[in-house]
C-alpha positions as CSV (number, residue, x, y, z in Angstrom):
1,X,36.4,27.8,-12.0
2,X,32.3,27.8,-11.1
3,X,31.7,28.6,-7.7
4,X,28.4,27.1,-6.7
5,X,26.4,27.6,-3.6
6,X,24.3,24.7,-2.7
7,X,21.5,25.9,0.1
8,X,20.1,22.4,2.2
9,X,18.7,22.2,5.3
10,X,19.8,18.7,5.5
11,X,23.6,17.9,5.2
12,X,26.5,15.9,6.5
13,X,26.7,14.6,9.3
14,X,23.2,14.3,9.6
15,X,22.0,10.5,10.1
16,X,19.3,11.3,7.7
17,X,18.5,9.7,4.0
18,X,17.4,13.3,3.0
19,X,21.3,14.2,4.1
20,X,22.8,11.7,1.1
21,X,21.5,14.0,-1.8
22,X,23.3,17.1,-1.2
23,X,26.3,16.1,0.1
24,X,26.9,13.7,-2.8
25,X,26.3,16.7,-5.1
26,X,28.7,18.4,-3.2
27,X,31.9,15.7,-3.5
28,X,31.5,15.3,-7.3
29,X,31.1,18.6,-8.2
30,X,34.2,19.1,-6.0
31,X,36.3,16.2,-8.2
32,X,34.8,17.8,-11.1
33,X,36.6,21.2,-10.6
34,X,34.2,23.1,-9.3
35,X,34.5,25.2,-5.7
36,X,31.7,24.2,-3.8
37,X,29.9,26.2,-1.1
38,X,27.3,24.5,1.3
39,X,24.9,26.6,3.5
40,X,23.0,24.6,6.1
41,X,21.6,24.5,9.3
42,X,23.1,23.4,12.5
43,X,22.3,19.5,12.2
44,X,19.7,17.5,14.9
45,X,22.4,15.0,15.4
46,X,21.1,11.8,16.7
47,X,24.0,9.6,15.8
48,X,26.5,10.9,13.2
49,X,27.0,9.4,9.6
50,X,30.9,8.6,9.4
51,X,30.0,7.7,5.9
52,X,28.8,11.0,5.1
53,X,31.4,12.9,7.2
54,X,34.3,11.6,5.1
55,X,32.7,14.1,2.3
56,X,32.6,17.0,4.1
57,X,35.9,17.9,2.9
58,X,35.4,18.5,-0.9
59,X,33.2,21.8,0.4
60,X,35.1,24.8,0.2
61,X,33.0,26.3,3.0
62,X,30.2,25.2,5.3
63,X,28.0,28.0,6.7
64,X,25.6,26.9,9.3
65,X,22.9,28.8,10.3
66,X,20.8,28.8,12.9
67,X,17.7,29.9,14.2
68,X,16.8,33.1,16.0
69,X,16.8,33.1,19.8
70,X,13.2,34.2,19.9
71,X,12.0,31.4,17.3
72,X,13.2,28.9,19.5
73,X,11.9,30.2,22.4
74,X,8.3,30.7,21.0
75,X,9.0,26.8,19.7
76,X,9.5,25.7,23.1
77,X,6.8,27.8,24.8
78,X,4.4,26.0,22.5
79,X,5.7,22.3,22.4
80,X,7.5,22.2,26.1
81,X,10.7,20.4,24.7
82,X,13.9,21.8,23.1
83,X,13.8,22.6,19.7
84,X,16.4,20.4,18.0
85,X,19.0,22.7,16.5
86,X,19.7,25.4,19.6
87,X,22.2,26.5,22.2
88,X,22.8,24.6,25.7
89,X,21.6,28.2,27.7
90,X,18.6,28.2,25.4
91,X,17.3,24.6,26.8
92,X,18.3,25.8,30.2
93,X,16.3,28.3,30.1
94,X,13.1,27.2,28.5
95,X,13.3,24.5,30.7
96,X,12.6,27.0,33.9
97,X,10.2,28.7,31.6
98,X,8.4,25.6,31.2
99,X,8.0,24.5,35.1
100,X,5.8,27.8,35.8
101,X,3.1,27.4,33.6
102,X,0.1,26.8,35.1
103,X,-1.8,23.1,34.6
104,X,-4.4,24.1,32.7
105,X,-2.2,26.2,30.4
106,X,-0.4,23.5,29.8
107,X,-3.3,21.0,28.7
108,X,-4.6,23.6,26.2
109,X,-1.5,24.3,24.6
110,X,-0.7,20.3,24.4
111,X,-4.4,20.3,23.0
112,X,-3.5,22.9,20.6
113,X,0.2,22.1,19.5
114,X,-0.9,19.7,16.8
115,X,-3.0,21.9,15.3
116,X,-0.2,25.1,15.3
117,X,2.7,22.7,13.8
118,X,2.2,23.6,10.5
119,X,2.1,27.2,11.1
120,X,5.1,27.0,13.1
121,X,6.7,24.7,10.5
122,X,6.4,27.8,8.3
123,X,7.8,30.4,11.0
124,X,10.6,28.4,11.2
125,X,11.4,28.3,7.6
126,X,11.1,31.9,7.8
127,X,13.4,32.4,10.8
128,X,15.8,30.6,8.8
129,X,15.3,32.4,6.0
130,X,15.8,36.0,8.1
131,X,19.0,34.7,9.6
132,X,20.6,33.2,6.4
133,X,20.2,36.6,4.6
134,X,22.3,38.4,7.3
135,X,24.8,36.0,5.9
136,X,24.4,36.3,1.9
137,X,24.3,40.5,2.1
138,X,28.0,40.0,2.4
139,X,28.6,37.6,0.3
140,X,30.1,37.8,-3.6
141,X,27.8,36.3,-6.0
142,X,27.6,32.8,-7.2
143,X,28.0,31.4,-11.1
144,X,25.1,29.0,-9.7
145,X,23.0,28.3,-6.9
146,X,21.5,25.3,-6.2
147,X,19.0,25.1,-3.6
148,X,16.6,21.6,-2.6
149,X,13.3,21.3,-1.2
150,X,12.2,20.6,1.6
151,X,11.7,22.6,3.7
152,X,10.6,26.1,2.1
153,X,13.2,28.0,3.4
154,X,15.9,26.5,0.9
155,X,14.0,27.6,-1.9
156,X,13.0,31.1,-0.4
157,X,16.9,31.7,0.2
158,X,17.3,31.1,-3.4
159,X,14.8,33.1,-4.8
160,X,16.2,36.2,-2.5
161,X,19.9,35.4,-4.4
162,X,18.5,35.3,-8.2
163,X,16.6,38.6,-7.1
164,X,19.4,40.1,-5.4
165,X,21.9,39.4,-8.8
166,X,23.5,37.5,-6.3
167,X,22.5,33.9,-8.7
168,X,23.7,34.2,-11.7
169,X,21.9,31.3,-12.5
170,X,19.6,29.2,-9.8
171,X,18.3,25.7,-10.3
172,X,15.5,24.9,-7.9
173,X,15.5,21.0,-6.8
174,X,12.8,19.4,-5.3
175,X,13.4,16.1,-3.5
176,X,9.9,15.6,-2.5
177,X,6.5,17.0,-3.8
178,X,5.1,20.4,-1.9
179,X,1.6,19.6,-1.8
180,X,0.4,15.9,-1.5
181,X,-3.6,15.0,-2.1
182,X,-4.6,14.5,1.6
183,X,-3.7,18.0,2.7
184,X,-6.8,19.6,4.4
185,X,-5.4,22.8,5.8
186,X,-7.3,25.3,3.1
187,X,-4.6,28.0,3.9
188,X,-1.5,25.8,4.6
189,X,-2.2,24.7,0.7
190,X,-2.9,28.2,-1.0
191,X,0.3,29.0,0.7
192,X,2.0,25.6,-0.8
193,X,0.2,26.4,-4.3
194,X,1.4,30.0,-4.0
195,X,4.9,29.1,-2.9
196,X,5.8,26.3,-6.3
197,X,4.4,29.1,-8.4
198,X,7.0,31.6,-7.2
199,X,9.6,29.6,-7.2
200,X,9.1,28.3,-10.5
201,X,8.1,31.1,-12.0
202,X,11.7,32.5,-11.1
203,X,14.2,29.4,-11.4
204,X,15.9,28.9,-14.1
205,X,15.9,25.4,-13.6
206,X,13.5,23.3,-12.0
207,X,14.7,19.6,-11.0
208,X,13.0,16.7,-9.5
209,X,13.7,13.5,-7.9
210,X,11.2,11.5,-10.0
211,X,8.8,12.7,-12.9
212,X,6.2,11.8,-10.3
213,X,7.5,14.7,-8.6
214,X,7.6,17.0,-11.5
215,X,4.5,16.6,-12.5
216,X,3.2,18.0,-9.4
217,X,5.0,21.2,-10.1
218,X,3.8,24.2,-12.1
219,X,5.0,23.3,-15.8
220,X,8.4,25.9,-16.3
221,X,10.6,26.5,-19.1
222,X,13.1,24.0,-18.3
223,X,12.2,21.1,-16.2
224,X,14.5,17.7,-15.6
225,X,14.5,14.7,-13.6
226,X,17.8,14.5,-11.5
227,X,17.2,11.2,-9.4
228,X,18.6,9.9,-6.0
229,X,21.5,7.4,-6.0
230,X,24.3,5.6,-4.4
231,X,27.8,6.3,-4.2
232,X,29.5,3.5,-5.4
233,X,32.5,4.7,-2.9
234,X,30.5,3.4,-0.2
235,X,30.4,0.1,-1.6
236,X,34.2,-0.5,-1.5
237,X,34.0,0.9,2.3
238,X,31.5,-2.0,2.9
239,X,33.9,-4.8,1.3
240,X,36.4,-3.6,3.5
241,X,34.8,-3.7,6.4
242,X,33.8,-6.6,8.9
243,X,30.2,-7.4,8.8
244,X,28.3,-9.8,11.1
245,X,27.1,-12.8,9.6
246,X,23.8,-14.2,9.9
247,X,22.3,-17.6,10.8
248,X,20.9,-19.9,8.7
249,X,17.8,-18.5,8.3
250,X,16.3,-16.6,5.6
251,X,16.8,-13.2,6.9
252,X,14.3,-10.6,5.6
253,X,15.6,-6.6,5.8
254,X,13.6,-3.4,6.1
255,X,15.7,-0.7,6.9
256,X,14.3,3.2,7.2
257,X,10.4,4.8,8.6
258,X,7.7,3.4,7.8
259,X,4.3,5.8,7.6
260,X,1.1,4.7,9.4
261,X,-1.7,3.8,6.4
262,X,1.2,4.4,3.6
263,X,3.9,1.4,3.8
264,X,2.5,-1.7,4.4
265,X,4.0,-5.3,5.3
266,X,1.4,-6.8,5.7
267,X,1.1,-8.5,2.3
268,X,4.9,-10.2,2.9
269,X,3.2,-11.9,6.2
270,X,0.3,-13.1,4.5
271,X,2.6,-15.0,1.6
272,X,4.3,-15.9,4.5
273,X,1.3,-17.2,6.6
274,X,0.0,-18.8,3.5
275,X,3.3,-21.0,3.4
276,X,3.3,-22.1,6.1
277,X,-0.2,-23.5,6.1
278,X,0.6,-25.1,3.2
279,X,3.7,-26.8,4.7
280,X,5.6,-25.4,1.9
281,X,7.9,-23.2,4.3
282,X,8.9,-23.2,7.5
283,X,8.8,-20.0,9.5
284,X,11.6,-21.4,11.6
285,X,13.8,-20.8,8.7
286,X,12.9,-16.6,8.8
287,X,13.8,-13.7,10.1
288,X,12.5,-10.3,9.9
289,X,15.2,-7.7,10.8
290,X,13.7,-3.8,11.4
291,X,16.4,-1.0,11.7
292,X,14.0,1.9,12.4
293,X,12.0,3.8,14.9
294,X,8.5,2.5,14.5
295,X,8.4,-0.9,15.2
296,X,4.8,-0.5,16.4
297,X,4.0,-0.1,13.1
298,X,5.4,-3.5,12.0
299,X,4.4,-5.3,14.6
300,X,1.0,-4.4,14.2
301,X,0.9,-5.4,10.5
302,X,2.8,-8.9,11.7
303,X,-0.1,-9.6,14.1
304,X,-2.7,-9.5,11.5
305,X,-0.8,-13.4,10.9
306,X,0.6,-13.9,14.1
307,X,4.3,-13.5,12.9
308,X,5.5,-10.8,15.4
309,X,8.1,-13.4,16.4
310,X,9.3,-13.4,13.1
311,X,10.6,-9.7,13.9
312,X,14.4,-8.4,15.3
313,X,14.0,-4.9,16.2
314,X,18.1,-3.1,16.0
315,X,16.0,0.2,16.6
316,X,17.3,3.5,14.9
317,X,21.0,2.6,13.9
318,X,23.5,5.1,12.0
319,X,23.4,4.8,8.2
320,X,26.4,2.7,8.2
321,X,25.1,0.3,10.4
322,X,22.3,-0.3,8.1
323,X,23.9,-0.4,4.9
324,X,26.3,-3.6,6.9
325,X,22.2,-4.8,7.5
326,X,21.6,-4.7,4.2
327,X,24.8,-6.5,3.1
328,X,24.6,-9.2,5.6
329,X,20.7,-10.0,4.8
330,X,19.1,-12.3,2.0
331,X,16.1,-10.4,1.1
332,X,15.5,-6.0,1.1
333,X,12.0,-5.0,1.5
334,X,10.6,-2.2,0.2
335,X,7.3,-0.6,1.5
336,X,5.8,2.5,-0.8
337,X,3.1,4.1,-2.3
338,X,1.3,5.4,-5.8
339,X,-1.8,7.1,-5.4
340,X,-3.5,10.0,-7.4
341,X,-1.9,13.3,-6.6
342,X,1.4,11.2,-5.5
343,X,2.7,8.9,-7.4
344,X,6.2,8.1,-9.1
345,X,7.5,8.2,-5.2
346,X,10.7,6.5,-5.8
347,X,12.9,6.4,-1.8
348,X,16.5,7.0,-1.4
349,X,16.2,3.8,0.5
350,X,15.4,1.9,-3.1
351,X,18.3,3.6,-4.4
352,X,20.3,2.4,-1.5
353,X,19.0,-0.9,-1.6
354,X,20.1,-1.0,-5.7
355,X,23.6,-0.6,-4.6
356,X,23.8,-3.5,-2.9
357,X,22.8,-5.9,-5.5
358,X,20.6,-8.2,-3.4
359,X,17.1,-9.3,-3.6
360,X,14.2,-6.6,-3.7
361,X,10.9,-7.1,-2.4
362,X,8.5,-4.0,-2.9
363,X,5.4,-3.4,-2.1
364,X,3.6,-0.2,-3.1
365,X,-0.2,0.4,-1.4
366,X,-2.5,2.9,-3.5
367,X,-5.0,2.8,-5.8
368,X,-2.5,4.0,-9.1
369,X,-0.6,0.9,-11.1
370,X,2.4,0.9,-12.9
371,X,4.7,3.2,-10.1
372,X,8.0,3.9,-11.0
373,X,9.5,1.6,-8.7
374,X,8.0,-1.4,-10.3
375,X,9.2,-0.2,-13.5
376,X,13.0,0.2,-12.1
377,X,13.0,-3.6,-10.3
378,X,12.0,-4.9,-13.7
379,X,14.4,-2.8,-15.9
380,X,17.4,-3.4,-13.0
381,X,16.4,-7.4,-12.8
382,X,16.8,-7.0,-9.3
383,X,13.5,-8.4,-7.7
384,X,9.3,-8.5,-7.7
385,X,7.2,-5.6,-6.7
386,X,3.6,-6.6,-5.7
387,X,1.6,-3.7,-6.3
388,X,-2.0,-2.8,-4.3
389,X,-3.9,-1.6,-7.3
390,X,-2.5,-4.9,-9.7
391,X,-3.1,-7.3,-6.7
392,X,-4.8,-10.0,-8.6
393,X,-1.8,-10.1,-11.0
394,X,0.9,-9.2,-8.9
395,X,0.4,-11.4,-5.8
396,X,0.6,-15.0,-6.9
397,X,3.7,-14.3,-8.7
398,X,5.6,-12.5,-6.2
399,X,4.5,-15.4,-4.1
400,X,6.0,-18.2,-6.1
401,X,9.1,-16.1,-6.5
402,X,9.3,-15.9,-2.8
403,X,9.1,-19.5,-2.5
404,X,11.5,-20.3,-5.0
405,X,13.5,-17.8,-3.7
406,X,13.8,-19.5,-0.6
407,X,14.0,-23.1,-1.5
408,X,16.9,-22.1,-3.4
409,X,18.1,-20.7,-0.2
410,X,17.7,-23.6,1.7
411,X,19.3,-26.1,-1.0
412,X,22.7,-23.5,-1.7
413,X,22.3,-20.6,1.0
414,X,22.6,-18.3,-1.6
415,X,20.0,-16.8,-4.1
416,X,20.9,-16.4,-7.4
417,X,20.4,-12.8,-9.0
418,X,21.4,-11.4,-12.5
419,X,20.9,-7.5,-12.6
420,X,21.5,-5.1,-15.3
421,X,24.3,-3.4,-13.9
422,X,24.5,-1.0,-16.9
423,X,21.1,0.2,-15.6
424,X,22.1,0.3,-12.0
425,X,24.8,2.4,-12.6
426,X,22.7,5.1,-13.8
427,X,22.0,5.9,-10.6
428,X,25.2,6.2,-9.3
429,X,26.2,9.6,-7.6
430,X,29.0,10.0,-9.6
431,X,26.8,9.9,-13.1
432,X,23.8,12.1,-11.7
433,X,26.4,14.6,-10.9
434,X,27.4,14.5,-14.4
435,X,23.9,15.2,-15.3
436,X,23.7,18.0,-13.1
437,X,26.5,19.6,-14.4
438,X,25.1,20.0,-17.9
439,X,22.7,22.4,-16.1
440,X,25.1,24.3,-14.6
């Protein structure tokens, strides 16, 4: 039997999308036979995922690790609030800490913070780093290690195992890009260039979420796309399940963050606006449902059209409570980017959204055509994609789907949808697994 370590900073029962990957790996390599060691940090709980939790089990161990004392200190000093993963008597005491510094102090250190979160991004990572290796020194080496990025430290923990012999073989995932076009910070990116060169120089497998991805990476002897996905045993815990049922409207679903300049509604509102002026829809019949924590965002894009009472804010839910969002709503929305220097950006969200077999409206800003996301809604039949850079093409069709989408929904209450579930169910957990394993 393989043992395998898999090093994530993220993992159950984090409410985070960035959770999902890892501990998905984790249950099917479990049902496949293999024993299955996790190491992790102490998790930022917010609200826990019960969906995720229920895999926990299929680990064989679960080391968490957390940062040093005088890390978090130094965190706080800077940033006057706890740092998410600590101690009770840690908060306590930077709390006293913080009420004797001086005014001014404080002002130039708030003035200052933004500028020092990068740097202290990294000393984190490396704190991390120092107080997982106390750990691995006693440890028995691994058949395989499998660490994902981000943050750095995942990757530096690996790199210490395949140099130690302590990795008999180490694949080096990366579920997002290191260095994206807009960074400015000269040093933070010669460290960033510096970092994907060691790591890929050194792993003997490099995987990405998306080719997008990939080809962002230093080119490496073996290099393979191992996507996000759903677990289709989530599904079945949604069928059983009581889920609240809408009105009459059309209801409308974004679930997940959306990034100021990056995801962008605002092209849904004018279709809608548009419409309306043409009496060809009522907004009466919609309904905008946001399950997130930056409703500002939307709400400024809705205003552009005067549809911010479109818009039901449920505020940052637990994973489950979205994916019973997503089931009870007519329409999933989509909002992502393409640009030069990142592009193929395909969500865990989209992957989510695929499981549910419902309706797909994307929209993708950036100046680069043909993303990978409008290539998967068109191979999986399950919705339009309007992109930024094919606007003058993509626009009035997604419009006229909309309308007919919602005529039909008026007429029936239903829309009708006919995906290729053969292509879906590439993306399930359980078959990306399989993939993995041939790189074991």
């Amino acid at each position: 039997m393989k043992k395998i370590l898999i090093i994530t900073p993220y993992f159950s029962p984090e409410n985070a999308i960035a959770a999902v990957r890892p501990t998905k790996f984790v249950k099917y390599l479990a049902q496949e036979g293999y024993e299955v060691t996790v190491l992790s940090r102490i998790p930022e709980i917010q609200t826990i995922d019960t969906l995720l939790q229920a895999d926990e089990r299929y680990a064989k161990k679960i080391y968490r690790v957390q940062n040093g004392k005088s890390f978090i200190r130094l965190y706080e000093f800077i940033y006057r609030r706890p740092f998410a993963c600590q101690t009770k008597n840690l908060v306590e005491t930077s709390h006293s800490d913080h009420q004797s510094l001086s005014g001014v102090f404080v002002l130039l250190k708030r003035l200052f913070a933004k500028r020092l979160y990068k740097y202290t991004f990294l000393l984190e990572n490396y704190d991390f780093y120092r107080q997982a290796r106390k750990w691995l020194k006693t440890t028995q080496p691994f058949d395989v290690v499998f660490s994902t990025y981000g943050p750095f430290s995942s990757h530096l923990i690996g790199l210490f195992l395949k140099k130690k012999g302590k990795a008999k073989r180490w694949i080096a995932d990366f579920r997002d890009q290191v260095i994206f076009w807009d960074e400015k910070n000269f040093l933070f990116r010669m460290y960033s260039q510096r970092y994907e060169n060691r790591i890929t120089r050194n792993a003997d497998v490099i995987t990405a979420v998306s080719q997008g991805v990939l080809e962002t990476l230093p080119s490496s002897a073996c290099r393979v796309v191992l996507p996000n996905g759903f677990d289709p045993a989530e599904r079945s815990v949604l069928q059983n399940s009581k889920s609240k049922k809408r009105n009459n409207k059309l209801s409308f679903l974004y679930a997940g963050t959306l990034y100021q300049g990056k995801s962008d509604l605002s092209l849904l509102f004018k279709i809608l606006h548009e419409l309306s002026e043409a009496n060809q829809l009522d907004l009466q019949d919609i309904e905008l449902h946001y399950a997130g924590s930056n409703i500002e965002i939307l709400l400024e894009q809705a205003a552009m059209f005067h549809l911010e009472s479109l818009i039901v804010d449920h505020g940052f839910v637990s994973r489950e409570e979205s994916l019973q969002l997503q089931r009870s709503c007519s329409i999933l929305l989509l909002a992502s980017w393409n640009t030069y220097g990142n592009f193929g950006v395909v969500t865990g969200k989209f992957l989510e959204y695929m499981m549910m077999e419902k309706p797909i409206i994307a929209l993708i800003s950036g100046d680069v055509p043909q993303s990978r996301i409008k290539e998967m809604i068109r191979d999986s039949r399950i919705g339009v994609c309007c992109e930024e850079a094919a606007l003058l093409q993509d626009y009035p069709f997604v419009k006229e789907t909309l309308l007919s989408m919602y005529r039909e929904f008026k007429e029936t209450r239903t829309i009708t949808l006919n995906p290729d579930r053969d292509y879906i169910e590439r993306f399930n957990y359980k078959n990306i697994t399989r993939d993995l394993i041939t790189l074991l």
